[in-house]
N, C-alpha and C positions, 0 to 999 in steps of 0.2 A: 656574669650571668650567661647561661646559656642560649642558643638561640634553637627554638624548635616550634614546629607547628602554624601559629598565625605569625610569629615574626620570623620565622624563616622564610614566607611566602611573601613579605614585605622588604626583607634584604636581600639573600642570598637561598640560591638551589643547595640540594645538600652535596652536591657533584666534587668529585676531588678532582682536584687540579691537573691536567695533564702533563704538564713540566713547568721546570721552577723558572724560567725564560723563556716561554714560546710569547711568541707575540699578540700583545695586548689588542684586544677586539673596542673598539669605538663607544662612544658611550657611555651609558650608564650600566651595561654588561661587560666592560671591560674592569670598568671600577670596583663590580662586584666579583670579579671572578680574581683580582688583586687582593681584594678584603679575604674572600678564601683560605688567600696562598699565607695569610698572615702578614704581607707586605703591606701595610695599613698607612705608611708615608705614602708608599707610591701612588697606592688608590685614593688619596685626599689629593695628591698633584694633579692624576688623571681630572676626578671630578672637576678642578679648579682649570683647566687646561679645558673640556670640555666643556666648561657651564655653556657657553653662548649659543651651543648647539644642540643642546639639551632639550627635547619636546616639554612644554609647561609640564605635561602627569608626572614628567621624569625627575623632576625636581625635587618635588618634596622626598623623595628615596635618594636622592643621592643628598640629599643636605642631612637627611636620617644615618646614613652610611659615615659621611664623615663625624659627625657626632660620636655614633656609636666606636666606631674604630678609638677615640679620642680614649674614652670610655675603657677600652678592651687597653688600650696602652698603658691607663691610671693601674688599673686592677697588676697589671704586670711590674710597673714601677713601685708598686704599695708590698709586691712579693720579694723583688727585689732591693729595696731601700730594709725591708727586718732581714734577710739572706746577709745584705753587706755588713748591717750593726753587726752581726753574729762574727762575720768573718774578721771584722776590722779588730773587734778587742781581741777573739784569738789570736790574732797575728802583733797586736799591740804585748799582749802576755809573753808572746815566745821574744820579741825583742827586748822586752824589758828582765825576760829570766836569765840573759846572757852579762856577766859582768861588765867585758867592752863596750856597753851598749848605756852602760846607766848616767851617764855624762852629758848624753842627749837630751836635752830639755823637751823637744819635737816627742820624744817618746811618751811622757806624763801627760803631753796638754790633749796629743791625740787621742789619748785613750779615754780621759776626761769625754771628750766630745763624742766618744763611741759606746761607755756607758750611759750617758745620757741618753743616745737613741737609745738605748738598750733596755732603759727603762730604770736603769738602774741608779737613781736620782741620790740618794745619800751617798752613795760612791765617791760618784760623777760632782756632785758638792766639793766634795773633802778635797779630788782630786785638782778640780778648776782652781781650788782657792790655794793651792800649796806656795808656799815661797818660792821655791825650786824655778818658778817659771819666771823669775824676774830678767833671766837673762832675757828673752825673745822681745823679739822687734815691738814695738807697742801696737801697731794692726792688731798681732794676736795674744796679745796681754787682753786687751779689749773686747774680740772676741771669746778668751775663756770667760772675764765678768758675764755678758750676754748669756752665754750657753750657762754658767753659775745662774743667775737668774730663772730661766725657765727652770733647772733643777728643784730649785729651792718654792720656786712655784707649785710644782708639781707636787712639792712634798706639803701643800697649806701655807707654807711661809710667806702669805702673800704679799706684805710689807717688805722685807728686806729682798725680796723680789722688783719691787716698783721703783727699788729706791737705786738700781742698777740699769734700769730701764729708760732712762731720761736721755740720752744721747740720741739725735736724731740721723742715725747712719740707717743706711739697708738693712744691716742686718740687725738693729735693735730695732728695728721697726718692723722684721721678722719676727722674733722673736714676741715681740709684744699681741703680733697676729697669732700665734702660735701658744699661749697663753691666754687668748679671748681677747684682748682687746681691740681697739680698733685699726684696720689701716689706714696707713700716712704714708704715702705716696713721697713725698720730700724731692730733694734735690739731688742729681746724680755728683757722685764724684767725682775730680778733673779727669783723673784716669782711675776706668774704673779696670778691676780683672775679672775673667770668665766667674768667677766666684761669684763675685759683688752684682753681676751682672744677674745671675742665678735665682738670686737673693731679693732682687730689687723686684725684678719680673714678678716674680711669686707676690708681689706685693699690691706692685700696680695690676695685677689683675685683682684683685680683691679690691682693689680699690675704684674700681670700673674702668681702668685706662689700657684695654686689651690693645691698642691698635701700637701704645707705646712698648708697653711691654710685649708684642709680636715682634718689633723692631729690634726688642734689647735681645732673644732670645736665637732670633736667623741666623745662620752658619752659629753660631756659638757650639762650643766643640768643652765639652760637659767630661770628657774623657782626661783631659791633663791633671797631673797632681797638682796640688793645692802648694806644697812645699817640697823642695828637692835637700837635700842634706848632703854636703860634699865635704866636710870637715875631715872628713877619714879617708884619703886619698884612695883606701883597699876597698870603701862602700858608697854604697848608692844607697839612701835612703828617701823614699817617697812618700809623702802623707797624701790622704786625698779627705775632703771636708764633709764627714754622714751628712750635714744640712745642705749639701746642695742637692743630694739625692731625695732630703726632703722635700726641697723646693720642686724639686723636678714633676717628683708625683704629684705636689698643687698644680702645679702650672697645666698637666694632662687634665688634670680634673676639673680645672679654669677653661679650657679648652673647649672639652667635651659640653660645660654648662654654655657655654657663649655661643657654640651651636647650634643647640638645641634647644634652648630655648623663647629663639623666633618661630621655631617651626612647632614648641607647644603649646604656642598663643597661637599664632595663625593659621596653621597648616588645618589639614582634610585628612581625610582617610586614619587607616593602621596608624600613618607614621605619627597623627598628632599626638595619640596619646601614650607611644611607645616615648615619645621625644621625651613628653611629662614627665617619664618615669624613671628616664634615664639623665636626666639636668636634674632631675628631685634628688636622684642616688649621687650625683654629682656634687652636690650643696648641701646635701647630708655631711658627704665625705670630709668639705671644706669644714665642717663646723656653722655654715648658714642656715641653720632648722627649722628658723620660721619664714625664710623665701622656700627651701625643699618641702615644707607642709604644704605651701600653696602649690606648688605643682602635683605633689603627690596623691593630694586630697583627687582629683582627676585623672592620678592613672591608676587610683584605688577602685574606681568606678567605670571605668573607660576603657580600661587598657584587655588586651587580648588575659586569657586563661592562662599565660606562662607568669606575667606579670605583676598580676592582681593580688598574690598573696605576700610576694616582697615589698609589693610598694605599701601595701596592708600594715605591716608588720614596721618597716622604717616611717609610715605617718605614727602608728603609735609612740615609736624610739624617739623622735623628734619631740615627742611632749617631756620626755624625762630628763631634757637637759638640766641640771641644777635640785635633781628631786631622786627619788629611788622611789621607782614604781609599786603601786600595793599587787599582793601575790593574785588576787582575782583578777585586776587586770593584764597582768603575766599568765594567768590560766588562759584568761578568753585568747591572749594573743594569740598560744600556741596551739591553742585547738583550730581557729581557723589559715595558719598558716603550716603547720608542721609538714603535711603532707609534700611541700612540694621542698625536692632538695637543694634547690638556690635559698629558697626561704630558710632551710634545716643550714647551711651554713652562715646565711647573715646574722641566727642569732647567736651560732659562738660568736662571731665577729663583735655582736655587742653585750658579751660580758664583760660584766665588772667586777671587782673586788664584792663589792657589797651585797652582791647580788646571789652570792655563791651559794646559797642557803636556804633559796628559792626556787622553785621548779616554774621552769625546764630545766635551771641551770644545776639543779642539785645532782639529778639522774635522770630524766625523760633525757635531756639535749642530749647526752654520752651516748645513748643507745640508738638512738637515731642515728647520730653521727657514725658511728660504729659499723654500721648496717646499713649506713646510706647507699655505697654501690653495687652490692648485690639486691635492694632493694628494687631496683630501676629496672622498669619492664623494657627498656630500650638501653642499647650500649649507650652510658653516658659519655656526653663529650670531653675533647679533652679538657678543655676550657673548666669544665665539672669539675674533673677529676683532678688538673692542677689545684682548684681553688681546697679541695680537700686533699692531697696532699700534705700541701702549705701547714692545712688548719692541723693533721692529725703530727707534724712536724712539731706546731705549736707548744701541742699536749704533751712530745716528750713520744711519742712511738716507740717504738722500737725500730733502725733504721734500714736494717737488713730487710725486715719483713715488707718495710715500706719500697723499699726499689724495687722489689720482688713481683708487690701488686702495682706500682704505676707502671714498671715495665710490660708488663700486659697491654695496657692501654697506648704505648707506644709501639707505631709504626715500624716494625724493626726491620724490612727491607731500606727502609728510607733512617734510620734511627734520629740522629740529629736534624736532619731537614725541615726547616719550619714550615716552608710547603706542605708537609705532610705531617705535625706534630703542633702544635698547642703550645705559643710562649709561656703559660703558665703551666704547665703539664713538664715542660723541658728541666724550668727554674725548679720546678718542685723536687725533681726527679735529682739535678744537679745540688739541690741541698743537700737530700736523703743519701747521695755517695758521698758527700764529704761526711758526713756524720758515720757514715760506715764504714768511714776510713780509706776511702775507694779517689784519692785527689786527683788522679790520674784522669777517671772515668770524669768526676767532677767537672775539671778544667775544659775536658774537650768539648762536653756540652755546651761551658760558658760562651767556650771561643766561638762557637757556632751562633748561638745568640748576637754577639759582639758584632758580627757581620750586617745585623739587622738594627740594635738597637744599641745606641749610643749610651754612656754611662757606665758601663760593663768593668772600665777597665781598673777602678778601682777592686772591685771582687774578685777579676784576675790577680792582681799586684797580688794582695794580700791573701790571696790562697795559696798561691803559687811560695811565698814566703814561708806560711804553715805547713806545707809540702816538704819545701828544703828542711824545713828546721825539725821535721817531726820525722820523716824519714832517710837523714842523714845524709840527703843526696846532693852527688858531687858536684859544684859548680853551680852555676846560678841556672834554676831554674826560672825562666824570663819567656813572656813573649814582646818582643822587640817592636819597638813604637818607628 
């Protein structure tokens, strides 16, 4: 969501940053002017380094600021966790197209695991359940049941789903979150790995135990492979696991709701009911829709004129859990929120299969979408313009035409510099070249990203392989750990 007008007079000036190291100003202007640069750790450190000196008014904005930042990181990890599915089975396909290669069991289970985020759940079934995988260690024997399960879920099976489900590990107890049911927090493993660790966190926050799982998630280093493969003295082979990149984006969006939503119970001013709106969107995203209705319900009413038509529009999505909306209440939605363009892409966001036959979704949404950024009487941000991007990627664009228009919207004295460019503007922008065939341009974006935001290195690995293997090029193309 963008920030303009009344919440940009409650966070941040629209000032650009004068360099990507000068030094940090005291306060609660130092923390905003970090939020700016996109360095959203750093300004959560400031504010926490800074609270004791904090004037009371400065409070509520800088507890706003970290929320939000939380918030801005989900939306970025939610870009990049569909970016990775995409990259990982490509990269999974060209390993497996290679004869040398089919002896690898790591090759079948990981791709398993990468059409399932993919969506691609009858695959992802057939794949998890193959014989083939009997060689591998039982950890991840275990693991494909699990991830078989949510498939199979996904697909209405919900019996032969449950009946997979009964293991009280992290990540069946993932899994089971991840599926609707409840979480169960459980007992840690003797030793656990950055994986498990991942896994566990995503749980215990859902499970209200943020303080443990803040503990299980510090320094944890979210970038190692999941599995190394050295069988072949001439190869290196690296798997990395799409669910912890799931977990990653819960845990942002656990974040951002355990923030903010002291300060849209208690707080004053702007920030109480931006907070509302933004722990509503947060517990939406989780899957919690009737704790995000109660906060919503209030920043439907409350919240500044940027606000009010998203939060509008996500209290009514919230009533359709388990039901398909009737089309007059899909009319009323979209008349009172269409107009504004964060609203105009929440509701691709919640299309469904079912739903496709119904307007907006049938042809009002397309044309909006379509027209969304020449429509904008102010250059939209990037922030905007990544989230559509992303969305018109979604659809299948065309991707030349797409780097063409997001490269407009990028800062191109500064190009990759997040100082001066939009993490989800970057990401968008680094899809739309691999899709154009552009890996090169791709990579260099990612690696700049990678400097900021942990997790990265998976999308490296596996581009970087679809690189080698698609353009023939010499030697291992690697960036070195």
């Amino acid at each position: 969501m963008r920030l303009r007008a009344g919440i940009a007079a409650v966070l941040v000036a629209a000032a650009a940053p004068e360099t990507s190291r000068a030094a940090v100003k005291p306060g609660l202007e130092g923390a905003q002017e970090l939020f700016r640069q996109n360095r959203w750790e750093e300004a959560r450190a400031h504010v926490r380094g800074q609270w004791s000196a904090l004037p009371e008014k400065d409070r509520g904005v800088a507890t706003f600021l970290v929320g939000r930042s939380y918030v801005r990181e989900a939306e970025f990890y939610r870009g990049l966790r569909r970016f990775g599915a995409e990259i990982g089975l490509a990269y999974l396909d060209e390993l497996g197209s290679a004869k040398a290669n089919r002896g690898v069991a790591w090759i079948p289970l990981f791709k398993g695991f990468y059409q399932a985020e993919a969506e691609q759940y009858a695959e992802a079934e057939r794949a998890l359940a193959a014989p083939g995988l009997a060689p591998l260690p039982a950890e991840w024997r275990a693991s494909a049941r699990y991830r078989r399960a949510v498939a199979l879920h996904r697909q209405g099976r919900v019996q032969e789903a449950a009946a997979v489900l009964k293991d009280a590990t992290a990540e069946a107890r993932l899994a089971r979150l991840l599926t609707g049911g409840p979480a169960e927090p459980g007992p840690a493993a003797p030793k656990e790995s950055g994986r498990e660790k991942a896994l566990r966190a995503a749980v215990l926050f859902r499970a209200g135990h943020a303080a443990e799982a803040e503990a299980l998630v510090t320094g944890l280093n979210i970038d190692l492979p999941d599995v190394e493969d050295k069988s072949d003295p001439k190869k290196l082979f690296r798997f990395h696991d799409p669910l912890v990149a799931t977990a990653w984006e819960r845990i942002a969006w656990e974040r951002a709701a355990v923030a903010l939503k002291p300060l849209a119970a208690g707080g004053t001013g702007p920030e109480k009911a931006l907070a509302a709106y933004y722990a509503g969107l947060s517990l939406f995203q989780l899957g919690a829709t009737e704790e995000a209705a109660g906060l919503l319900r209030d920043a439907a009413t409350s919240a500044g004129a940027e606000t009010q038509p998203s939060a509008r529009l996500l209290l009514t999505a919230a009533s359709w859990k388990g039901r398909t909306p009737a089309a007059p209440e899909l009319a009323q939605a979209w008349e009172s929120t269409q107009a504004q363009p964060d609203a105009a892409l929440l509701w691709d966001e919640l299309r469904r299969p079912e739903l496709a036959k119904l307007e907006p979704f049938a042809a009002k949404l397309e044309a909006r979408l379509q027209g969304l950024l020449p429509s904008s009487s102010d250059r939209p941000s990037g922030a905007l313009v990544g989230r559509w991007g992303l969305s018109r990627l979604r659809h299948g664009d065309e991707p030349g035409a797409l780097v063409a228009t997001l490269s407009e919207y990028r800062d191109k004295s500064n190009k990759n510099k997040l100082e001066w460019n939009d993490p989800l503007l970057l990401l968008a922008l680094s899809l739309a070249n691999y899709r154009n065939q552009e890996y090169a341009q791709a990579l260099e974006t990612l690696f700049e990203l990678s400097k900021t935001f942990p997790g990265l290195r998976a999308v490296q690995w596996n581009l970087q392989g679809i690189y080698a293997a698609r353009q023939k090029a010499g030697g291992e193309i690697r960036i070195s750990q």
